[in-house]
C-alpha positions in Angstrom: 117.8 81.1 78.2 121.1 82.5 78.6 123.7 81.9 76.2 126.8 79.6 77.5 129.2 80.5 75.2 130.3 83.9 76.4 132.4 84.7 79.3 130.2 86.7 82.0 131.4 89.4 85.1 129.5 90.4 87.8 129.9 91.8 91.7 129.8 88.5 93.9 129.4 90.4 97.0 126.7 92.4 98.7 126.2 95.7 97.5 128.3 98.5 99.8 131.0 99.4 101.3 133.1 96.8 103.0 136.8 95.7 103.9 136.9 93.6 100.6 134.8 92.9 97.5 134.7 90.4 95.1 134.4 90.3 90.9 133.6 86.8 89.3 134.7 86.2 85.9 133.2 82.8 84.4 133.4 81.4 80.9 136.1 80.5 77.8 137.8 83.7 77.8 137.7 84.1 81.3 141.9 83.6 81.8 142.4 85.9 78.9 140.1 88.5 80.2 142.0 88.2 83.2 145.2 88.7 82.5 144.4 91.6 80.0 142.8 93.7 83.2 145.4 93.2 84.8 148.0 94.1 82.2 149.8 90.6 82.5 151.5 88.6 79.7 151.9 85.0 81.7 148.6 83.0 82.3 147.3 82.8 86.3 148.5 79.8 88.2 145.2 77.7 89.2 144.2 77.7 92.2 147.0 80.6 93.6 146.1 84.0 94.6 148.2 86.2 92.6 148.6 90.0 93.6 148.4 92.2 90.8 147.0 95.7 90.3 143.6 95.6 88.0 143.5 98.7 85.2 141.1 100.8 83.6 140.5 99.8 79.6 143.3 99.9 77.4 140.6 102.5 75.4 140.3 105.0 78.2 143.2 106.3 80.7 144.5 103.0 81.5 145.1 104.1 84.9 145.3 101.3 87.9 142.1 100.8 89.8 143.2 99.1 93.1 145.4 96.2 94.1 143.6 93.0 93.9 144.3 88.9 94.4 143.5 87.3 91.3 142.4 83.5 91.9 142.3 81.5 88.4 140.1 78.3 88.4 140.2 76.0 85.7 137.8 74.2 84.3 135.9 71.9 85.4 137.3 72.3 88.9 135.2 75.0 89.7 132.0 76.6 90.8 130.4 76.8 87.7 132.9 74.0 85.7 133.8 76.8 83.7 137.7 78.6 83.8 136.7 81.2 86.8 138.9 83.9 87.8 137.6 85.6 91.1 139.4 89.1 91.7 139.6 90.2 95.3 139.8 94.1 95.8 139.0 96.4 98.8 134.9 96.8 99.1 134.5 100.1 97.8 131.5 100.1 95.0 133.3 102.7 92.8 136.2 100.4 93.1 134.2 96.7 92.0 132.0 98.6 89.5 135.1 100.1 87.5 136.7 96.4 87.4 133.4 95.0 86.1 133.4 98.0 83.3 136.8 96.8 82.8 136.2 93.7 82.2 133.5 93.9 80.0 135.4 96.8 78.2 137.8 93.4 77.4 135.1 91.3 76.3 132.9 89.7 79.0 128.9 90.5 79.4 127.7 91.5 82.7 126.0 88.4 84.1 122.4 88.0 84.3 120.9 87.1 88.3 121.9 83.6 88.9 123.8 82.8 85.7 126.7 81.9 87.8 124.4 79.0 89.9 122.8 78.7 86.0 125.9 77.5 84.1 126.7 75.4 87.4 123.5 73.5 87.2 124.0 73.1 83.2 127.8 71.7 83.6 126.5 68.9 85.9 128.5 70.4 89.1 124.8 71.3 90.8 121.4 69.3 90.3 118.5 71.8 90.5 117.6 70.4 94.4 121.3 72.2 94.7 121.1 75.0 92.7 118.2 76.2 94.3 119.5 75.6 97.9 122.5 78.3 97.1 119.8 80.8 96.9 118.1 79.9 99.9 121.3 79.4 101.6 122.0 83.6 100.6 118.9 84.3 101.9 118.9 82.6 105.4 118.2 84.5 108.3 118.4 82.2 111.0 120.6 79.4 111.6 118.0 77.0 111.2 117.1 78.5 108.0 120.8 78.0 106.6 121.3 74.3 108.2 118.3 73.3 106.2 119.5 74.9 102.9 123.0 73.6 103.1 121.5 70.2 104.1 120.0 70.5 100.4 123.4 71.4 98.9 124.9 68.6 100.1 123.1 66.2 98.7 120.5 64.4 101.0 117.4 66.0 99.7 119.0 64.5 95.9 119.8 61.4 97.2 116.5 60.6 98.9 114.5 61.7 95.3 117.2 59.5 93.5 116.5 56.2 96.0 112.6 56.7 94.8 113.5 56.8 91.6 115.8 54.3 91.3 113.0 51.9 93.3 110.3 52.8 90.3 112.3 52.6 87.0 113.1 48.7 88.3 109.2 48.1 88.8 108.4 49.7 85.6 111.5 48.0 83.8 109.8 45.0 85.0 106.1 46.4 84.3 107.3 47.2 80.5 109.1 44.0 80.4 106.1 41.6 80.9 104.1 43.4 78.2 106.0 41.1 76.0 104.3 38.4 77.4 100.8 39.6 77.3 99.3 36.3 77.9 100.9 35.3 80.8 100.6 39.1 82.7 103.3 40.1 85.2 105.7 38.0 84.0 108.7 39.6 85.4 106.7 41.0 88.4 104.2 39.5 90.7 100.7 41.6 91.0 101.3 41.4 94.9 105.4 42.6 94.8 103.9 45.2 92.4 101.2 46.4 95.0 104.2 46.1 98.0 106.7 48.2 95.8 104.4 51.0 95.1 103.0 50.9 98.7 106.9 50.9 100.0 107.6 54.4 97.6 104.4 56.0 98.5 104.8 55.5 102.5 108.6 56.9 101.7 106.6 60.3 99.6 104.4 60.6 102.2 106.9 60.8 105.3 108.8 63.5 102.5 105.6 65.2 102.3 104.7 65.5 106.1 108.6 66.4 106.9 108.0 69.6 104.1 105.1 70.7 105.5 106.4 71.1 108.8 110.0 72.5 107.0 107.8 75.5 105.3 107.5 77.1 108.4 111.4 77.3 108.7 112.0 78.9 105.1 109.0 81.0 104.8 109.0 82.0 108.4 105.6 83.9 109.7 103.7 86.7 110.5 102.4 87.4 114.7 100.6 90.5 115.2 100.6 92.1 118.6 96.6 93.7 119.1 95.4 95.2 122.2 93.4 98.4 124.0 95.9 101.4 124.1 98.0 101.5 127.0 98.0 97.8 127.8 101.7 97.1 127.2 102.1 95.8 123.7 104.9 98.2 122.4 106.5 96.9 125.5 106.1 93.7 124.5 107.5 94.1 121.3 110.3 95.8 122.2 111.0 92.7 124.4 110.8 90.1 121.7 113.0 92.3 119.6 115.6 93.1 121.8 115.8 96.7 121.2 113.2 100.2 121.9 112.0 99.5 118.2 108.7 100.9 119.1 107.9 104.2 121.1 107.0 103.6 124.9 105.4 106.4 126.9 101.9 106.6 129.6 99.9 108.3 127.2 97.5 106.0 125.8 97.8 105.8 121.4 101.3 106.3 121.5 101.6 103.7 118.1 99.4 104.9 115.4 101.1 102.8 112.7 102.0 99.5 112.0 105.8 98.6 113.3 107.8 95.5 112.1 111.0 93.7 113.0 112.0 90.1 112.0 112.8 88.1 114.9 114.7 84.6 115.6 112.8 82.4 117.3 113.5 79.1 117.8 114.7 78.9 114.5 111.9 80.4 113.2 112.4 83.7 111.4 109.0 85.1 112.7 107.7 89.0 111.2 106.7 90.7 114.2 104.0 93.4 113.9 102.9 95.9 117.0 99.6 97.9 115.9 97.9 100.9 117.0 95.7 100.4 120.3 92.3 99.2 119.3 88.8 101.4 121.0 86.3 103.7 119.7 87.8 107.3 118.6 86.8 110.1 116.2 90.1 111.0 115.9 91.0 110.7 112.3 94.6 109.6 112.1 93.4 106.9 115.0 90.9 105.1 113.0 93.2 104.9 110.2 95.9 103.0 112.0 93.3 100.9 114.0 92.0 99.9 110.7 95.3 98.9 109.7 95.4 97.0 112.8 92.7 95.1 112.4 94.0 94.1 108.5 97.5 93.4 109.7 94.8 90.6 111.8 93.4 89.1 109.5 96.3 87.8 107.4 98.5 86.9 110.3 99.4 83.6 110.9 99.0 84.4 114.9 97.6 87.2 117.0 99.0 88.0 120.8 96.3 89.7 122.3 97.4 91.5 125.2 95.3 92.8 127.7 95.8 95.0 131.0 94.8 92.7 134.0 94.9 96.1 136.2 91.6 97.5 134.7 88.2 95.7 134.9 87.4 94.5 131.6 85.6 96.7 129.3 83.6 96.1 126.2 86.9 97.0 123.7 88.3 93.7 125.6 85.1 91.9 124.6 84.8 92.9 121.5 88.6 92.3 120.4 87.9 88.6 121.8 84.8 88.4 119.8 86.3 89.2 116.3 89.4 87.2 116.7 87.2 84.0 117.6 88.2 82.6 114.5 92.3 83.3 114.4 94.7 81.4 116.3 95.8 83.3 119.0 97.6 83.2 122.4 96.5 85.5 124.9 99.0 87.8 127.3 97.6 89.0 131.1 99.8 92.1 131.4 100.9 93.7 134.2 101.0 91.0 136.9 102.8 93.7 139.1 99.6 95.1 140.4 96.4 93.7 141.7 94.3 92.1 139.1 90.9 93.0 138.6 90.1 90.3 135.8 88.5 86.7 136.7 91.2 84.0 136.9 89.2 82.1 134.8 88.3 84.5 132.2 89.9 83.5 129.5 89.7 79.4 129.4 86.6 79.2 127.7 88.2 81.4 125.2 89.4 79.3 121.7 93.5 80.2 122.7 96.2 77.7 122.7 97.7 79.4 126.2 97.3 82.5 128.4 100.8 83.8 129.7 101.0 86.3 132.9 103.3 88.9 132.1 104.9 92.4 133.4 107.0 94.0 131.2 108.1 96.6 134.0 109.7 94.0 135.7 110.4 91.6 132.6 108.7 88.8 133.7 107.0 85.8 132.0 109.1 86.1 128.6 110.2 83.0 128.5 106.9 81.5 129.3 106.0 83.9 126.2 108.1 82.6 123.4 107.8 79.0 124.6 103.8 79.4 123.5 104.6 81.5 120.4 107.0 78.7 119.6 104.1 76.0 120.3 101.3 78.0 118.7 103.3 78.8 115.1 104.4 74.8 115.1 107.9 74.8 116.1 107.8 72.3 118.5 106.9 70.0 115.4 110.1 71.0 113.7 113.0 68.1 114.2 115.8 68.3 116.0 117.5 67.6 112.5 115.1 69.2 110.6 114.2 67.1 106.9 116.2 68.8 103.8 112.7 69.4 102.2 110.9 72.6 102.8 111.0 74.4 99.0 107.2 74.8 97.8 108.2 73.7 94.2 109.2 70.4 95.5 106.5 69.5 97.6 103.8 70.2 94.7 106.1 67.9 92.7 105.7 65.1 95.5 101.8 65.9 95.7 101.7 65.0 92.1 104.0 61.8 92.3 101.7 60.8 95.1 98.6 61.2 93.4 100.2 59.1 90.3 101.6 56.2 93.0 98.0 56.3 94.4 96.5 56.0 91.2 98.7 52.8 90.1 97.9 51.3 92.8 94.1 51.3 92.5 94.8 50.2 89.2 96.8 47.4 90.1 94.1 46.5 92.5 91.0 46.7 89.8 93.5 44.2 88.1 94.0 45.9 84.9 96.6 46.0 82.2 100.4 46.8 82.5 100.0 49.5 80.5 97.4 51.4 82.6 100.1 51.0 85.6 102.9 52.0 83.7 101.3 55.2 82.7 100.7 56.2 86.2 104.4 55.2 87.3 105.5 57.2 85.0 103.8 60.1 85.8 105.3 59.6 89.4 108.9 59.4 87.3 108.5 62.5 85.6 107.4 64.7 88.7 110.8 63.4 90.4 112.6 63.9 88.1 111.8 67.6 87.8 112.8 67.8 91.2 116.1 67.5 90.4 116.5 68.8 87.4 116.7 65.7 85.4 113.4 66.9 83.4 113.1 70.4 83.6 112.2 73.3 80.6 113.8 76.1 79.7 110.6 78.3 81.2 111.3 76.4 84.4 115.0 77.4 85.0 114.6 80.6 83.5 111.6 80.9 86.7 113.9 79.8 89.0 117.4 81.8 88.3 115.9 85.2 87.7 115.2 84.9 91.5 118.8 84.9 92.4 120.9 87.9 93.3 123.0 89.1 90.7 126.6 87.4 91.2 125.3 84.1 92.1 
């Protein structure tokens, strides 16, 4: 791990250029660092933004960089619980990176990725349930995405683990207490509390559980790949659920010969959309290659929109694309509902598809009906209003394993053995909650988790 005892610098804002930028100093020399780039003899006033003008190293020219607002926080009142002195500058790179050199020219180290959120976590101001959540907070793309991260750093996610906790080191206080009294067996519990309390936890895991599974789709967001016959309206399509011309539009059949991707908002979820290159028998070389990558972008998507020209009479390319998606879930899109149809109403219900929309992109019709089954086919409509505060995969394999321990004791208890037997489960639960939060949790298993994080946080 990192060291703690050093003071550490580092850009806390997004790399480029911008109306203002921000340098975070953190650690026991943080003040003096301070005040020495910005050639001042009295200390910083906590928590008052102080304009000053940063300089180069007292070893080089010495020249002023820019005019900044210095912001001194002292420890522990502070993000990390460390003295923190943030330096607000105007948002030119050149500009940041030259008070960072100067900094570190006066003693600091540039911070490693996440050593900020690091030395937060190790000062007590974050558990890890909250430590992590900044990063995923960073990362959000939609808003759903960032109400379910900050619902972590606030605490509910923690306080729920903490509850379960709480509830199993009294049963196996009790549990370890009644050893003593090996004669008399669950002398401070009864065999039937024991058998409620552990039901009680694991009915409390398993709502957790079935909350996170639904959560994943929020913070991992997924893939939907548009596949059709040339021609049939899919770039059109895309372009729709994007927003913008993303994609190229023309009459001429094969227009897309490689895969295009934009992320997309919808309902919450952030959703990778792909369009592909029309699928149908060609010898032209650059044609198969992108219909091959059409039909791979397929196979690992967590939806396919097949879209197909009502217009035309169906042809064997339309059979065939139906045939080796049999196994995906898929909706499928009527296209073109502007002009008469020449496909069977009923084509399509026998077909393994969640919903068949009617659209015409030339007159814009049937979107809405479009992402509402996009929306139902990915899940969303499982997602709560409120969604849970659970969705990070580390957590949810740590609940699969406190299940499988709670589950365990409580086939013990029922074979009626020994204390001991049950304790050993219970604790197994223990431990995997515990490195939830952080309360057990390894060097190797921070290091993991921090290296993640952007540099500056």
């Amino acid at each position: 791990m990192y060291s703690t005892d050093d003071t550490i610098v580092a850009i806390a804002t997004p790399v480029g250029h911008g109306g203002i930028g921000i340098v975070r100093l953190s650690g026991p020399q943080a003040l003096d660092i301070a005040c020495s780039v910005l050639h001042r003899k009295k200390p910083l006033q906590a928590r008052h933004a102080t304009l000053a003008r940063a300089f180069q190293s007292r070893d080089s020219d010495n020249s002023p960089i820019d005019q900044v607002l210095a912001t001194y926080f002292k420890s522990p009142a502070s993000y990390t619980g460390e003295d923190v002195v943030e330096f607000s500058a105007h948002g030119s790179p050149i500009v940041l990176e030259r008070i960072v050199t100067a900094a570190i020219d006066t003693g600091a180290r540039l911070a490693e990725p996440g050593e900020f959120t690091l030395r937060a976590f190790l000062s007590g101001r974050f558990d890890l349930v909250q430590a992590e959540a900044v990063a995923d907070l960073v990362d959000a793309v939609t808003p759903a995405q960032a109400r379910v991260a900050f619902d972590q750093l606030e605490g509910t996610l923690t306080t729920a683990i903490t509850e379960l906790d709480t509830d199993l080191f009294d049963l196996v206080s009790r549990l370890e207490a009644s050893l003593d009294f090996p004669e008399e067996r669950y002398h401070f519990v009864s065999r039937s509390t024991t058998t409620a309390k552990i039901q009680s936890i694991t009915e409390r895991v398993e709502a957790l559980l079935a909350d996170g599974r639904r959560n994943r789709v929020l913070r991992e967001g997924r893939q939907v790949v548009i596949l059709g016959k040339p021609n049939t309206g899919k770039s059109s399509l895309f372009n729709r659920l994007i927003g913008v011309d993303r994609a190229i539009v023309t009459t001429i059949a094969g227009t897309t010969r490689d895969l295009v991707t934009e992320t997309v908002d919808l309902n919450g979820i952030p959703v990778r959309l792909v369009d592909t290159a029309g699928i149908h028998p060609s010898d032209n070389l650059v044609e198969v290659e992108g219909i091959a990558r059409s039909r791979k972008a397929g196979e690992v998507a967590d939806l396919l929109v097949l879209v197909f020209d009502r217009s035309r009479p169906i042809e064997q390319a339309d059979e065939s694309l139906l045939q080796e998606t049999a196994n995906s879930r898929r909706l499928f899109v009527l296209n073109k509902t502007d002009l008469p149809s020449l496909w069977p109403t009923d084509r399509l219900n026998a077909e393994k598809g969640r919903d068949v929309v009617e659209t015409s992109m030339s007159k814009q019709v049937g979107m809405d009906q479009l992402r509402t089954a996009m929306v139902r086919a990915l899940g969303g409509n499982e997602l709560q209003r409120d969604p849970s505060s659970i969705s990070n995969v580390r957590h949810l394999e740590l609940l699969k394993l406190a299940l499988k321990s709670l589950n365990q004791g409580a086939e013990s208890v029922a074979e009626g053995v020994s204390e001991e037997f049950i304790l050993a489960d219970l604790r197994g639960a223990r431990t995997a909650l515990e490195e939830i939060t952080g309360a057990r949790a390894p060097d190797d298993l921070l290091h993991h988790i921090f290296k993640h994080f952007c540099i500056g946080k």
